[in-house]
C-alpha atoms as one frame of an Amber mdcrd trajectory, in Angstrom:
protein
  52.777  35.753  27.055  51.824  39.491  28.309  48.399  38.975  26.377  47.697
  35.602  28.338  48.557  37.111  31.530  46.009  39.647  30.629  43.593  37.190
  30.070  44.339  35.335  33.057  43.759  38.799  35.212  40.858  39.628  33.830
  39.283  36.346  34.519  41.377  35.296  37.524  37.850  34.718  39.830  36.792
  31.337  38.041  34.296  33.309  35.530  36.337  32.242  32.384  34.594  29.347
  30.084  36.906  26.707  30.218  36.349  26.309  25.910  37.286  29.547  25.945
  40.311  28.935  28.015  41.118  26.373  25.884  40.665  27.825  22.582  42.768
  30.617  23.876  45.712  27.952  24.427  45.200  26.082  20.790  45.985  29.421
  19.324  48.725  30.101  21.745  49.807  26.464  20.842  49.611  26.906  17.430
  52.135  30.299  16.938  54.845  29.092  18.967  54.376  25.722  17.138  55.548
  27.791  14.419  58.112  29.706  16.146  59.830  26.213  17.172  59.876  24.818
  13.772  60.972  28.199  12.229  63.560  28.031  15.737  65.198  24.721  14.425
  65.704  25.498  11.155  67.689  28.535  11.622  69.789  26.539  14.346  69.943
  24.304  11.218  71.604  26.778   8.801  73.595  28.001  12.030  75.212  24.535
  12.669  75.766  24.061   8.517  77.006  28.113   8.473  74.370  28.537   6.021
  73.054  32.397   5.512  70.342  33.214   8.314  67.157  34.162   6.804  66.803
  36.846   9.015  63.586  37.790  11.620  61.272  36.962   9.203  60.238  34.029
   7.778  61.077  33.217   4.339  60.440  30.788   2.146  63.367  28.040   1.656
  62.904  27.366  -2.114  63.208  30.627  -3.034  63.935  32.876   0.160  60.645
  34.733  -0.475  59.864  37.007   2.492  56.377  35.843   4.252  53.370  38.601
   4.178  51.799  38.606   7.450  48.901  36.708   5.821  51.373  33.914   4.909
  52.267  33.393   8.645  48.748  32.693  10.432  49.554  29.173  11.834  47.531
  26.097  10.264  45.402  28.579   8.455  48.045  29.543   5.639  49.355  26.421
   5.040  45.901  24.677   4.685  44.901  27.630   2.394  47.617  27.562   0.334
  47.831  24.368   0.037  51.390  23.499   1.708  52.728  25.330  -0.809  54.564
  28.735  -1.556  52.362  31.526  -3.712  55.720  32.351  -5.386  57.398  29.583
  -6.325  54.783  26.378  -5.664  57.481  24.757  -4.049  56.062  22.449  -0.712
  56.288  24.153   2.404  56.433  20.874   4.251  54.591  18.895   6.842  57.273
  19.338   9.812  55.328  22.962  10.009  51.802  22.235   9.799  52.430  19.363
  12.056  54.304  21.334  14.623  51.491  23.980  14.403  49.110  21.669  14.940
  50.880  19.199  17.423  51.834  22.093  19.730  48.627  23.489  20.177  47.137
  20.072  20.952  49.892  19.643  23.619  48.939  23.338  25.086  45.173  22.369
  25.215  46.450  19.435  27.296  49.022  21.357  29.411  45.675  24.014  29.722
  43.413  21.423  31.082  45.477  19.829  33.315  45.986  23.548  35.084  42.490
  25.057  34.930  40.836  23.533  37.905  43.997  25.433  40.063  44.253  28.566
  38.488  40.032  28.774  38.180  39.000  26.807  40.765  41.230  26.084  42.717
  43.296  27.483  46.156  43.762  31.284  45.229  46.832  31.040  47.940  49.294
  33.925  45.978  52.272  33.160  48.360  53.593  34.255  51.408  54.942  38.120
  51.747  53.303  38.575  48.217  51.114  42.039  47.142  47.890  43.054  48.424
  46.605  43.462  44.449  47.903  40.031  44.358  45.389  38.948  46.715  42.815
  36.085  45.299  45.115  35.569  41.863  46.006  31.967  41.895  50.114  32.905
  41.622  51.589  29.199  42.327  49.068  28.060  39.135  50.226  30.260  36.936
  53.808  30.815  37.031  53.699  26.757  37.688  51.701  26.782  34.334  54.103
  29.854  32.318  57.347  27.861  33.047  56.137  24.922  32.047  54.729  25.759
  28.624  57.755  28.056  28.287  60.073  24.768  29.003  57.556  23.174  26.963
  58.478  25.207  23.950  62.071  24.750  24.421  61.889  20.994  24.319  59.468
  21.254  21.159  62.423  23.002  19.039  64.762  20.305  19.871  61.995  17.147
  19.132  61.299  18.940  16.063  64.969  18.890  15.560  65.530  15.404  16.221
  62.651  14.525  14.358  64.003  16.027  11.330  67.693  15.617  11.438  68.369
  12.820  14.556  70.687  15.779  16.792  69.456  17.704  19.703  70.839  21.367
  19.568  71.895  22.216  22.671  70.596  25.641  22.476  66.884  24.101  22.883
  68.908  21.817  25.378  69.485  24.827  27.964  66.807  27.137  27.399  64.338
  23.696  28.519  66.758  23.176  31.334  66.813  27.084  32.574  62.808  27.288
  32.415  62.268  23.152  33.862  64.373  24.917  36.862  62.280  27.582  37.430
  59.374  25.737  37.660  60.777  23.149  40.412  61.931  26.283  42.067  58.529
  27.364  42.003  57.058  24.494  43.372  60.573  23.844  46.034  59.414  27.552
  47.112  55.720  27.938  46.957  54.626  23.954  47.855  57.521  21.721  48.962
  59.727  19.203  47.072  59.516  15.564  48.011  63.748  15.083  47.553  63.715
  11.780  48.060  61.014  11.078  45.086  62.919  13.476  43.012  66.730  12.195
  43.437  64.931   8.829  42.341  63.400  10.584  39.114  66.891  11.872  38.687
  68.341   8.123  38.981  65.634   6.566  36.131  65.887   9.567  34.108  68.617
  11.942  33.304  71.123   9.664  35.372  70.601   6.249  33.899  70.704   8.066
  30.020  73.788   9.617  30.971  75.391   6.348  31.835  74.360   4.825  28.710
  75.409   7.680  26.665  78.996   7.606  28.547  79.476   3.868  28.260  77.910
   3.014  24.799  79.906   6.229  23.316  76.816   7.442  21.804  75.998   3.872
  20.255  72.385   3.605  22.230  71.764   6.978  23.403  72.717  10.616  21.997
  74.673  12.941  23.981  71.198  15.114  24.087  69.202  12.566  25.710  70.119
  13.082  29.262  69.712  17.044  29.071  66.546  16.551  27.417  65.800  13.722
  30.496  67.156  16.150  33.203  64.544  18.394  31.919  61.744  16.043  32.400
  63.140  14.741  35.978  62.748  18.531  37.059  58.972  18.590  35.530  58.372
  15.303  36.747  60.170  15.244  40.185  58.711  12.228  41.365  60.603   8.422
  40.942  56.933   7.223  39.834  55.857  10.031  37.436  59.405   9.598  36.058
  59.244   6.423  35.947  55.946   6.247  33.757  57.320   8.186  31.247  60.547
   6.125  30.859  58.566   3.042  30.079  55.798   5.353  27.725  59.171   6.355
  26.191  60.647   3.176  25.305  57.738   1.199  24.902  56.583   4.041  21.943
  59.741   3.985  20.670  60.110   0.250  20.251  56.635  -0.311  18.876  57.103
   2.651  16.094  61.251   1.444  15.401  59.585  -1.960  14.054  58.507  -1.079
  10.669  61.706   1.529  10.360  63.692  -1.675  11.288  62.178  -4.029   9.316
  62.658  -1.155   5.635  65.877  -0.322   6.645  67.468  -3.089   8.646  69.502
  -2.881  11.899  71.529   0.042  10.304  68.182   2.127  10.754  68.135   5.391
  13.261  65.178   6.149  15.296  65.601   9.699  17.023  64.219   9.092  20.496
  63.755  13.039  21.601  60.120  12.747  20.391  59.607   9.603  22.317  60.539
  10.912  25.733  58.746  13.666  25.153  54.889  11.862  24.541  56.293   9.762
  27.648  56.430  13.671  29.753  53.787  14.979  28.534  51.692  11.375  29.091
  53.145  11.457  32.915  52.965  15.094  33.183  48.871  15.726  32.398  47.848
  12.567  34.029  50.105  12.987  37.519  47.276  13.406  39.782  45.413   9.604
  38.441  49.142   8.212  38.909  50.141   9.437  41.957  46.396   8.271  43.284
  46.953   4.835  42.276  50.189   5.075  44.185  48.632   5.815  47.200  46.125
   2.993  46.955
């Protein structure tokens, strides 16, 4: 994050290429798309009291250490051919597809914040520095905790995605940074409290409920930390309430052919589904909240 900052000072007056802000992001995307898979599999071997690997990454055929060349997201694994150079054992899709997923989702998260940080108010907050002045502060922290939350909540889709449970680890660290950026805005902008206690109430609230009352039969216990999450990124009724039904409508429409192979008994983790309903809310808020106005 340091060398984005830098980036971001250097070009702070709206001279920065917007590809080039982009492309900056897909690679930014694409390493901590491998830090959260390589995250939730040591949380894996944590929660099964399995050996950790250690800091680097190893191969988990034959617990070959990874060269430096072996860890360039995307690149490596197309290269090599999703496979290790030791053993030939595949490395997987979850990593190539978090690699690649991630840094599509920080391209979006990108353009959905360049007009403010670029060209946008420059308005650094009251009592802040003089060298401050001109460097669009909201934008960016705004922007840092929520790709930093954004992270979080990746480790614990890919989780769910791979094994149907939600550490809570990934739970807390999305919660801390999702609270620091509605501080942000509560601080820097203003908080509409009534819209938000309503994204509370569809969101976090109603999952908990379910979760309490259906003992974990229709909802996980993670759902409604992972929701509370959202309801701080999204704290507006309508915003949450668009990804609720992007949530559940995805989710029903890709449970049909799981349901119809493996019958009723069939488990659909829904972490990945109310995440595409965020991030669907999240980088389109300004064309929903419009057509709430009209």
């Amino acid at each position: 994050m340091q060398v984005f900052f830098g980036f971001l000072w250097v070009w702070y007056n709206g001279s920065m290429n917007e590809v080039v802000f982009l492309a900056i992001l897909f690679v930014f995307g694409a390493v901590f798309g491998s830090f959260a898979c390589c995250q939730a599999w040591r949380l894996r071997l944590k929660e099964q009291k399995k050996e950790n690997p250690g800091k680097r990454s190893v191969c988990m055929s034959c617990g070959k250490k990874l060269s430096v060349g072996e860890n360039v997201p995307i690149l490596s694994w197309i290269f090599q051919g999703g496979k290790c150079k030791k053993c030939g054992a595949k490395i997987g899709k979850a990593e190539i597809l978090s690699e690649v997923g991630l840094a599509i989702v920080f391209v979006l998260i990108g353009t959905y914040f360049y007009q403010p940080i670029f060209g946008g108010s420059t308005e650094a907050g009251a009592g802040a520095a003089p060298w401050l002045s001109g460097f669009p502060l909201v934008a960016v922290l705004k922007m840092t905790f929520a790709l930093l939350a954004i992270v979080a909540m990746w480790v614990v889709v890919v989780y769910d995605a791979k094994w149907g449970r939600m550490p809570n680890l990934g739970l807390m660290f999305a919660n801390i940074f999702a609270v620091a950026y509605f501080a942000t805005i509560a601080i820097f902008e203003g908080v509409d409290w009534l819209g938000f206690v309503g994204a509370v109430g569809m969101l976090p609230a109603l999952y908990y409920i379910l979760y309490a009352f259906s003992k974990e039969k229709l909802v996980g216990g993670g759902d409604w930390l992972l929701a509370l999450a959202i309801a701080l990124l999204l704290p507006n009724w309508f915003l949450a309430l668009i990804a609720l039904f992007v949530a559940n409508f995805s989710a029903s429409v890709c449970s049909i052919p799981i349901m119809l192979k493996e019958g009723k008994k069939a488990q659909v983790p829904f972490g990945p589904f109310l995440f595409v309903g965020f991030l669907t809310a999240f980088v389109l808020q300004d064309v929903i909240l419009k057509l709430l106005i009209i």
